[in-house]
MIMIPA-25201 format. One record per residue (C-alpha): residue number from 1; residue in three letters; x, y, z. Coordinates in nm, 3 decimals. Example, Ala and Ser with C-alpha at 12.3 -4.5 7.8 and 13.67 -1.06 7.14 Angstrom:
> k r xx yy zz
> 1 ala 1.230 -0.450 0.780;
> 2 ser 1.367 -0.106 0.714;
***
This chain:
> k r xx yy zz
> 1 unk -2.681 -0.268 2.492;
> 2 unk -3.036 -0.070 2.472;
> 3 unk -3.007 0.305 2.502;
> 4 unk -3.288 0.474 2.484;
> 5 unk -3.292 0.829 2.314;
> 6 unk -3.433 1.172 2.450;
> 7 unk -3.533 1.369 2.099;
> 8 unk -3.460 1.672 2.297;
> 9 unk -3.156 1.660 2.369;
> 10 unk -2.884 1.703 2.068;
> 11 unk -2.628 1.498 2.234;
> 12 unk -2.570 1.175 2.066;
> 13 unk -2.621 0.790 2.179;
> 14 unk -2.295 0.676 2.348;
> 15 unk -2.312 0.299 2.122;
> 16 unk -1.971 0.146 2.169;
> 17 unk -1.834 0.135 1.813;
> 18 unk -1.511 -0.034 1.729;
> 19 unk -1.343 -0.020 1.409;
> 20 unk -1.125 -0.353 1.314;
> 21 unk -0.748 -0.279 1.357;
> 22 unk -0.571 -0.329 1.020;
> 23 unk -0.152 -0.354 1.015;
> 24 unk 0.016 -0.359 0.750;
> 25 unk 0.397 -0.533 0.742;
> 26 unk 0.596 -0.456 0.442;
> 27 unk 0.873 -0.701 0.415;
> 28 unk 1.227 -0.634 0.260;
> 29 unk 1.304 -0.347 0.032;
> 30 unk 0.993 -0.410 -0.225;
> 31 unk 0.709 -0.438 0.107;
> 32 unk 0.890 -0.094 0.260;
> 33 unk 0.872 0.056 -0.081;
> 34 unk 0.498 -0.030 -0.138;
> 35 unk 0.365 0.100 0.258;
> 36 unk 0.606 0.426 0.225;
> 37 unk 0.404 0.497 -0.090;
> 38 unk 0.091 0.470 0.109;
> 39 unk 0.174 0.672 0.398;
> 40 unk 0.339 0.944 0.176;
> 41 unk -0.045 0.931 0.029;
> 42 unk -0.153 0.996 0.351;
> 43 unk -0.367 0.638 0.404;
> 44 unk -0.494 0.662 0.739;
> 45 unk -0.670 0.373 0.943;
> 46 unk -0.393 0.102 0.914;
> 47 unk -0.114 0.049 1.114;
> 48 unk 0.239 0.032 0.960;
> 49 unk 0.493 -0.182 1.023;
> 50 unk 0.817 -0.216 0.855;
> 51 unk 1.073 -0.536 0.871;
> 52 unk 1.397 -0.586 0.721;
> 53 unk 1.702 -0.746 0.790;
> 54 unk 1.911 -0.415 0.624;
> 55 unk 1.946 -0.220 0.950;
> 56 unk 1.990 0.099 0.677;
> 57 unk 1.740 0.016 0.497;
> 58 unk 1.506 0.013 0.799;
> 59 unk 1.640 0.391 0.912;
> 60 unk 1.508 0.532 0.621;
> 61 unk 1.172 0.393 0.653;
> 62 unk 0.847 0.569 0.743;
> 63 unk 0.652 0.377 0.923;
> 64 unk 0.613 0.410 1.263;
> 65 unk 0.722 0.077 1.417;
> 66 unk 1.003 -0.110 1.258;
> 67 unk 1.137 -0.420 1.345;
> 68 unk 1.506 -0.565 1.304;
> 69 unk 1.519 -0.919 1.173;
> 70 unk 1.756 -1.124 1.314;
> 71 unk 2.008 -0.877 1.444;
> 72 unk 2.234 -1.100 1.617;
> 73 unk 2.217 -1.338 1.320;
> 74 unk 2.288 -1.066 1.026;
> 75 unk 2.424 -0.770 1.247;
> 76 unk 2.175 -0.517 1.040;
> 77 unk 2.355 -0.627 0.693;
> 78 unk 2.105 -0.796 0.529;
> 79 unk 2.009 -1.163 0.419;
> 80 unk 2.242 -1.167 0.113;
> 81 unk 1.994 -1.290 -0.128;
> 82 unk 1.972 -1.583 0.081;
> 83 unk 1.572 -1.672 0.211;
> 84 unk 1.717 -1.887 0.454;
> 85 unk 1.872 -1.629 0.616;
> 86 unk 1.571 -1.431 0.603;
> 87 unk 1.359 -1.685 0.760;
> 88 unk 1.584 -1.755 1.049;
> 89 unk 1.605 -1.394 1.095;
> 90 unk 1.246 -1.370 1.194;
> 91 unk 1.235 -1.678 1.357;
> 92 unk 1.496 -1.478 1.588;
> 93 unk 1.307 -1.185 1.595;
> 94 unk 0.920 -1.382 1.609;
> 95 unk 0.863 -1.244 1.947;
> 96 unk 0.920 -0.840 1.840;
> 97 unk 0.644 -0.954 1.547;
> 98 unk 0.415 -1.078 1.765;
> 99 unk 0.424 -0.804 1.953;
> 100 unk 0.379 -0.563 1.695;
> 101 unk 0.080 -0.788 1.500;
> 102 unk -0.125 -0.833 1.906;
> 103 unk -0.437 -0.651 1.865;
> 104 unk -0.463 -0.702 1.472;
> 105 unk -0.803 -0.838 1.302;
> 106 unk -0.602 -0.811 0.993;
> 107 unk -0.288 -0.789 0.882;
> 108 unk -0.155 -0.745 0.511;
> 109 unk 0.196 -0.864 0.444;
> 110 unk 0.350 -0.695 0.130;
> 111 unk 0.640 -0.826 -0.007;
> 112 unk 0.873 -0.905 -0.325;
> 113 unk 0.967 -1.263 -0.391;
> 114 unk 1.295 -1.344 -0.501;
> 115 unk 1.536 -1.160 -0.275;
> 116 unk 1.584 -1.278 0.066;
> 117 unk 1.449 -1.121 0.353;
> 118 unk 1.113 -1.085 0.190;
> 119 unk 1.105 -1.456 0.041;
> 120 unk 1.230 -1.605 0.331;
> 121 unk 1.053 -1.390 0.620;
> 122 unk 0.694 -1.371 0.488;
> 123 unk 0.594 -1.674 0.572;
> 124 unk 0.712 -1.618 0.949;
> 125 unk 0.506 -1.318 0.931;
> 126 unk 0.211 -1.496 0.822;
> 127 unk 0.235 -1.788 1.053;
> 128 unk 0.226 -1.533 1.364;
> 129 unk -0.049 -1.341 1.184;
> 130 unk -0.223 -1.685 1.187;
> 131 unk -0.143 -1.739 1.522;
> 132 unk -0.303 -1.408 1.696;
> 133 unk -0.632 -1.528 1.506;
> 134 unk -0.616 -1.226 1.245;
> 135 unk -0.750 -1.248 0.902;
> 136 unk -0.376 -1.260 0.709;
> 137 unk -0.360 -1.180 0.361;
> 138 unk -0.025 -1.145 0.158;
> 139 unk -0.004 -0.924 -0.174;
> 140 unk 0.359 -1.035 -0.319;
> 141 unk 0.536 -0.922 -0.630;
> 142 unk 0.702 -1.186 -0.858;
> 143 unk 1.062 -1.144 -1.065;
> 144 unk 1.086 -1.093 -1.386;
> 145 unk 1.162 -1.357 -1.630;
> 146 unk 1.495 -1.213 -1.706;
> 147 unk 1.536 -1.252 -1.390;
> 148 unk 1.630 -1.628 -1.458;
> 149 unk 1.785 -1.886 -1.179;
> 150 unk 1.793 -1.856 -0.812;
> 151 unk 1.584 -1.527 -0.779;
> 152 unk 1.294 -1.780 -1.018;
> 153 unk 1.363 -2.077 -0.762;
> 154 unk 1.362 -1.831 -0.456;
> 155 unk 1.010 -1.699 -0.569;
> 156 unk 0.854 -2.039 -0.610;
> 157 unk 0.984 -2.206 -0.316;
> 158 unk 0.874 -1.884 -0.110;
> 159 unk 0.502 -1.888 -0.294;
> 160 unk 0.458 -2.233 -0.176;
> 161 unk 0.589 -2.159 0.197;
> 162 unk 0.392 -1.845 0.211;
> 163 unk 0.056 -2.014 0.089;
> 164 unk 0.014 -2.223 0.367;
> 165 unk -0.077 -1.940 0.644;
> 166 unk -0.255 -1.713 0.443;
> 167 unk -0.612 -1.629 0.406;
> 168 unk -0.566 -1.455 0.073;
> 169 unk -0.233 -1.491 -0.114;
> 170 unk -0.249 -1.223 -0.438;
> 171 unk 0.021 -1.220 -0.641;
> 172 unk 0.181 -0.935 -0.863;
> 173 unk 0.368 -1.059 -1.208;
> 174 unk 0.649 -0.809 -1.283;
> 175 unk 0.622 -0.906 -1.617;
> 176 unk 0.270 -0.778 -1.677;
> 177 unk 0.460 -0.441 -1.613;
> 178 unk 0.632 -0.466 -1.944;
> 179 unk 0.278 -0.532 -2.111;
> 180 unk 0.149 -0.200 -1.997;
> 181 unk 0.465 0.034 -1.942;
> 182 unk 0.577 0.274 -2.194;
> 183 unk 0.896 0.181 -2.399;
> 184 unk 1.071 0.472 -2.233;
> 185 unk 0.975 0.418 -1.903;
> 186 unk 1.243 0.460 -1.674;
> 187 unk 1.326 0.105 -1.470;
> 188 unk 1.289 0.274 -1.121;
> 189 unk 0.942 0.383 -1.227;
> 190 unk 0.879 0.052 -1.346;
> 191 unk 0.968 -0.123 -1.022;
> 192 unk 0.765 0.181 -0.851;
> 193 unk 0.428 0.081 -1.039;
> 194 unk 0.502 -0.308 -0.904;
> 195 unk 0.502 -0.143 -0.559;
> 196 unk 0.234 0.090 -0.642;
> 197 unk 0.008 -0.255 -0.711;
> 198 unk 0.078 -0.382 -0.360;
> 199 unk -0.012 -0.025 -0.262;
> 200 unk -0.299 -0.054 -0.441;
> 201 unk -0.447 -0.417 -0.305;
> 202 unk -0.408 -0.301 0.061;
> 203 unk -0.573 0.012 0.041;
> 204 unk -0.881 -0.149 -0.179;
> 205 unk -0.926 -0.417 0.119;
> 206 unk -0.894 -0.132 0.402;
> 207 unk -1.196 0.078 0.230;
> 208 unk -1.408 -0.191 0.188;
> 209 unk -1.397 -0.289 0.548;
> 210 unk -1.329 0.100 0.692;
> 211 unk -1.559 0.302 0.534;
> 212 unk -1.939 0.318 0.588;
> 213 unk -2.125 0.265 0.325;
> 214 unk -2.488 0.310 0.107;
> 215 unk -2.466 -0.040 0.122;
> 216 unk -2.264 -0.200 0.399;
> 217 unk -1.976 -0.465 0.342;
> 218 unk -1.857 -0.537 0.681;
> 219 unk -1.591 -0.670 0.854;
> 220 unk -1.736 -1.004 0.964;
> 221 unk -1.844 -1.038 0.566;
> 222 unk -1.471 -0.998 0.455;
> 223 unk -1.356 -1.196 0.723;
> 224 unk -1.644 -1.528 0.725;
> 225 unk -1.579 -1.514 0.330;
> 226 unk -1.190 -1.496 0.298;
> 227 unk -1.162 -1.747 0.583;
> 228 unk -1.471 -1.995 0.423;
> 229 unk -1.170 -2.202 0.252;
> 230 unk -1.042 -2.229 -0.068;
> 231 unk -0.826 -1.944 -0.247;
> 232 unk -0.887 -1.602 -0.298;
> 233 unk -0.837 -1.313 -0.545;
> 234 unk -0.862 -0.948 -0.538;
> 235 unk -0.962 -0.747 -0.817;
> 236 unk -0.999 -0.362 -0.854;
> 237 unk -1.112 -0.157 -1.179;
> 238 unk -1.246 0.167 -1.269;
> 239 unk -1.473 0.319 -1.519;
> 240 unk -1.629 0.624 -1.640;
> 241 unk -1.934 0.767 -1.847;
> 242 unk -2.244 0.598 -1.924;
> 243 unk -2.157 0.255 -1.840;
> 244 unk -1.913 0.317 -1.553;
> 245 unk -2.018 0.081 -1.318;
> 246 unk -2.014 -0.260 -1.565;
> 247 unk -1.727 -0.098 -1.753;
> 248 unk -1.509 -0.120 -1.402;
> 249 unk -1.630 -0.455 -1.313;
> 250 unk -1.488 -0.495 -1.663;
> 251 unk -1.193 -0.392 -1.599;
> 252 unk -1.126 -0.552 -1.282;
> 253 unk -1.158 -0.905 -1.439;
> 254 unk -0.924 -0.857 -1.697;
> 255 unk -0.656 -0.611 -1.490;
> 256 unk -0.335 -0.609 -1.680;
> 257 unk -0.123 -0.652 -1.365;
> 258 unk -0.374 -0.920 -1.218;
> 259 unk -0.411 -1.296 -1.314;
> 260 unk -0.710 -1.418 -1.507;
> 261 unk -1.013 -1.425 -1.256;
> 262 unk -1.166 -1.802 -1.283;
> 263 unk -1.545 -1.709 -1.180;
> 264 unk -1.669 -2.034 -1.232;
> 265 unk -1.515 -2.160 -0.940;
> 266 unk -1.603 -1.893 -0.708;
> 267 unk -1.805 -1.951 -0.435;
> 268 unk -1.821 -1.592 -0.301;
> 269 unk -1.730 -1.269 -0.428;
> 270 unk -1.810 -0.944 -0.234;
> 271 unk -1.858 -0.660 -0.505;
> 272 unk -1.788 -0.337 -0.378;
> 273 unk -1.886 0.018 -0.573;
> 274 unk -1.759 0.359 -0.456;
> 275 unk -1.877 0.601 -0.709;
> 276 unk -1.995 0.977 -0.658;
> 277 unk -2.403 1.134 -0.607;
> 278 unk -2.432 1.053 -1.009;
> 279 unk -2.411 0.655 -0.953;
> 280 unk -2.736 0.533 -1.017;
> 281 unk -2.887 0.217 -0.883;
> 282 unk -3.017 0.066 -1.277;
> 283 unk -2.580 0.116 -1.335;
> 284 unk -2.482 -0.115 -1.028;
> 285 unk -2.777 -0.356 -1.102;
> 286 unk -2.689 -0.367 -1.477;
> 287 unk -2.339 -0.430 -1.356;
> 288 unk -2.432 -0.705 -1.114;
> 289 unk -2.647 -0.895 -1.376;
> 290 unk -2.355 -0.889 -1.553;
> 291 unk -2.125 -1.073 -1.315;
> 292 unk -2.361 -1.348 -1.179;
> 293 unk -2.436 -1.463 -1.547;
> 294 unk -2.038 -1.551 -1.549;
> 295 unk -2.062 -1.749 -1.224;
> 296 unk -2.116 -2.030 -1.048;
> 297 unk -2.550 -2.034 -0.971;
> 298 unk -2.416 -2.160 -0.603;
> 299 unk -2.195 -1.838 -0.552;
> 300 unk -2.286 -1.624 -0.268;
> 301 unk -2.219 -1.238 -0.413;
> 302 unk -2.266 -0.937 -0.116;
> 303 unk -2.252 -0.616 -0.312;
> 304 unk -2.160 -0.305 -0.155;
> 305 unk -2.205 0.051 -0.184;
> 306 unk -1.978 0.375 -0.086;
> 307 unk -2.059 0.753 -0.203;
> 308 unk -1.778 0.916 -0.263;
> 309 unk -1.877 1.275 -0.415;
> 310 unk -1.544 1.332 -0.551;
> 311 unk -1.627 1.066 -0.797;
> 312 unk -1.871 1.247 -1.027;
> 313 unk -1.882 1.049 -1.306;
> 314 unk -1.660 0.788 -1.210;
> 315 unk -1.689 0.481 -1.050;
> 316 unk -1.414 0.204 -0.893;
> 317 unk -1.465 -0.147 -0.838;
> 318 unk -1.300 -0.400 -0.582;
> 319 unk -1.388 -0.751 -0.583;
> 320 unk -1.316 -1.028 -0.349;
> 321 unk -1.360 -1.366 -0.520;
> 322 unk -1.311 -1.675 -0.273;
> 323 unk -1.301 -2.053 -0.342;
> 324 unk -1.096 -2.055 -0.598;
> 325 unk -0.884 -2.391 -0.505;
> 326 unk -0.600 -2.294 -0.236;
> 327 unk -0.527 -2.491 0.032;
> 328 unk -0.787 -2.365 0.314;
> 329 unk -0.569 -2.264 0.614;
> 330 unk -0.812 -2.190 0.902;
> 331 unk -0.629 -2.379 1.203;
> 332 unk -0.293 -2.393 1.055;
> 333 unk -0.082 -2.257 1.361;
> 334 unk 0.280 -2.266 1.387;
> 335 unk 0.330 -2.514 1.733;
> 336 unk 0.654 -2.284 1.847;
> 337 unk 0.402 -2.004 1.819;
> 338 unk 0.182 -2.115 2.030;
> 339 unk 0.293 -2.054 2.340;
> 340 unk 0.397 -1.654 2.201;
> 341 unk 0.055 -1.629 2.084;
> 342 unk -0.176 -1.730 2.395;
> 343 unk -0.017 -1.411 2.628;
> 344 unk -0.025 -1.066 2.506;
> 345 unk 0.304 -0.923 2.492;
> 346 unk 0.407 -0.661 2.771;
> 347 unk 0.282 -0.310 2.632;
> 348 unk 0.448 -0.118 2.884;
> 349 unk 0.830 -0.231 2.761;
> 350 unk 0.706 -0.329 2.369;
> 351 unk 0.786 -0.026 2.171;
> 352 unk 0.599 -0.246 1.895;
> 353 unk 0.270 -0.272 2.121;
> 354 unk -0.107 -0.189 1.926;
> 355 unk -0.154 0.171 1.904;
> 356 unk -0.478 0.295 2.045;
> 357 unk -0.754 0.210 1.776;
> 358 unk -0.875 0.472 1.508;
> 359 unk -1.213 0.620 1.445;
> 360 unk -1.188 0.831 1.168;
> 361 unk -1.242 0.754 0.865;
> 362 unk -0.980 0.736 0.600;
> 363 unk -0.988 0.946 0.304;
> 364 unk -1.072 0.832 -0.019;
> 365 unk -0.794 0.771 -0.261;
> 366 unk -0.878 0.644 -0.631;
> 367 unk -0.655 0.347 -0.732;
> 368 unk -0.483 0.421 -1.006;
> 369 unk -0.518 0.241 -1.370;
> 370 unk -0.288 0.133 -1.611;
> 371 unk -0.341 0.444 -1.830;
> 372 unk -0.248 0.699 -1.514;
> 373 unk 0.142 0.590 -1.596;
> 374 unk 0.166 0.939 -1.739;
> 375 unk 0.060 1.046 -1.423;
> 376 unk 0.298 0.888 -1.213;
> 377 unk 0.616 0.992 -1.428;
> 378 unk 0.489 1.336 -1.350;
> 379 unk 0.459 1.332 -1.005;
> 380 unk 0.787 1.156 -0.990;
> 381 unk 1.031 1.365 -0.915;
> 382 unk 0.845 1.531 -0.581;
> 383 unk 0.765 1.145 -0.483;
> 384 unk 1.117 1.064 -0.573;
> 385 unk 1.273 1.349 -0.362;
> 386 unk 1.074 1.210 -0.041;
> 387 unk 1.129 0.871 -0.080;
> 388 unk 1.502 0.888 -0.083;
> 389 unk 1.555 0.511 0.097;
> 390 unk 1.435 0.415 -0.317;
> 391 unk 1.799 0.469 -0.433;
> 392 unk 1.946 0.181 -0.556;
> 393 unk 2.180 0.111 -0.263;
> 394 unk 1.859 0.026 -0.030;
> 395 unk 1.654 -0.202 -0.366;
> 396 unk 1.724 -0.550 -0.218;
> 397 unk 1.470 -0.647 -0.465;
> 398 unk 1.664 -0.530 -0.733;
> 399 unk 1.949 -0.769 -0.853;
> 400 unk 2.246 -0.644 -0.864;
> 401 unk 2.331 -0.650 -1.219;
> 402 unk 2.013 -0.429 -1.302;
> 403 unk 2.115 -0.192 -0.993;
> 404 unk 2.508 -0.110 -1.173;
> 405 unk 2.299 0.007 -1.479;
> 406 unk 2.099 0.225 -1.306;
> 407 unk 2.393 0.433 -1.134;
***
């Protein structure tokens, strides 16, 4: 399209702009814990969808659209710690997904493993997600090791199903929680900072791609290098004074709550900077130099740029490393999907159907660090009081002898 421009008139060029559609699913009681965090933050730009087998569970969700699993096979009760129930559930209910997913260019599945809607429906999820030709990228939390037998088995067994129809499979250690959390932290806040890491992962990955930039990372970018096969790995850090920009890039590599980054067998990694007016270019250069002497000479590295003047003297970090030795699974499409995902589903009887696609921008939200768990105890009791579907009745993710001590 070629438009060409009067300079005097004020009005402005009507370019057709599009922004990509991003939807995020949470999954079980740990995925609708993690997107009710973001939407009492007030995330806007994404889509959110919530899915769960526990038709009470579901009724106290925020998110807009929520979807029943399986209701004629679990009646709204839940999938008993059971992933096969889970993943016959949405099987039932693959249709109602697909609806809700149509129209996505990527979708973010957040999740606990262990339990078993979550472990057992995720990959369901992911294999429509795959289907509708959307970039599909899972951020999972992982039991703790006292959390020993079947929950352990359930996680594994789920990792390995869920790998297979993602572009980007991240996963969250509980146990790196009791590495950074205070002795006296209470165990609802520490099963609020796991979800608070999904939180965190999603919202990174919608900024990069939503928000214009000094220095553009794009869509097709994220997309051409999460899909380029091999693994991938997200990493978010921040930093402040003098050395802000290398000390987040820092930071992000050796994130408490993240696994070790292995940069030598990157083949990509998109660096992304939102800092405030003070951010100077020598900083994100310095920074840069930094990371390409730890990598792989054949690594293609996009950096990226977004002021943010509410970060004076601050700076935050997300990297996307790729190539790092999944399974590539560009092509990998359920066959009983198929024929679901070559018709749109009917809009006009779909209460699930896209909603019309966003322009604005969303705001800027700092992730939060490791050190800011003073901060969330604080604010917990107002975030507590909204999010009252967090009691332990609804915590499928919780086992049960953990959920009688906290009565």
């Amino acid at each position: 399209m070629i438009e060409t421009v009067n300079n005097t008139d004020n009005s402005q060029p009507a370019f057709e702009t599009r922004k990509p559609v991003l939807k995020v699913v949470g999954i079980g009681g740990g995925g609708s814990n993690a997107i009710n965090r973001m939407i009492e933050l007030g995330i806007e730009g994404i889509d959110f969808i919530a899915a769960n087998t526990d038709g009470q569970a579901l009724k106290s969700s925020l998110a807009p659209v929520k979807i029943q699993l399986g209701p004629n096979l679990t009646r709204g009760l839940g999938a008993g710690g059971k992933p096969q129930v889970g993943e016959s559930a949405a099987e039932e209910s693959a249709k109602e997904i697909h609806a809700a997913l149509y129209g996505a260019d990527m979708v973010f599945i957040a999740a606990g493993m262990g339990g078993g809607t979550g472990t057992g429906a995720a990959s369901i999820v992911a294999r429509v997600a795959q289907a509708i030709g959307a970039v599909t990228i899972a951020i999972v939390s992982l039991p703790f090791s006292f959390e020993a037998g079947r929950r352990q088995v359930n996680a594994r067994e789920g990792l390995a199903k869920l790998r297979q129809f993602t572009d980007t499979l991240i996963t969250v250690p509980n146990d790196r929680l009791l590495q950074i959390a205070p002795h006296d932290l209470p165990l609802e806040m520490a099963f609020r900072l796991a979800d608070d890491v999904l939180r965190q992962g999603i919202q990174g990955i919608s900024e990069l791609v939503l928000q214009p930039g000094v220095i553009n990372v794009d869509f097709a970018h994220v997309r051409q290098m999460i899909q380029s096969g091999g693994g991938a790995l997200l990493a978010i850090g921040q930093g402040e004074g003098e050395e802000k920009a290398h000390q987040a890039v820092e930071r992000a590599l050796h994130h408490p709550l993240l696994d070790s980054v292995p940069l030598d067998q990157a083949t990509g990694i998109i660096v992304n900077f939102t800092g405030g007016n003070d951010l100077t270019f020598l900083e994100v250069a310095d920074a840069m130099e930094s990371l390409q002497r730890r990598t792989n000479k054949r690594a293609n590295i996009i950096p990226g740029i977004i002021n943010a003047p509410q970060m004076h003297d601050r700076v935050q970090v997300i990297l996307i490393i790729t190539g790092i030795g999944s399974t590539p699974v560009s092509g990998t499409v359920l066959q009983t999907l198929q024929g679901i995902a070559a018709t749109p589903p009917a809009r006009a009887t779909s209460p699930a159907a896209p909603q019309e696609i966003r322009t604005g921008q969303p705001p800027f939200i700092p992730l939060s660090e490791p050190e800011d768990i003073q901060q969330l105890q604080q604010e917990a009791p107002e975030r507590m009081e909204v999010m009252e579907y967090t009691g332990v009745s609804n915590n499928l993710d919780v086992p049960a002898f953990i959920r009688r001590r906290m009565r």
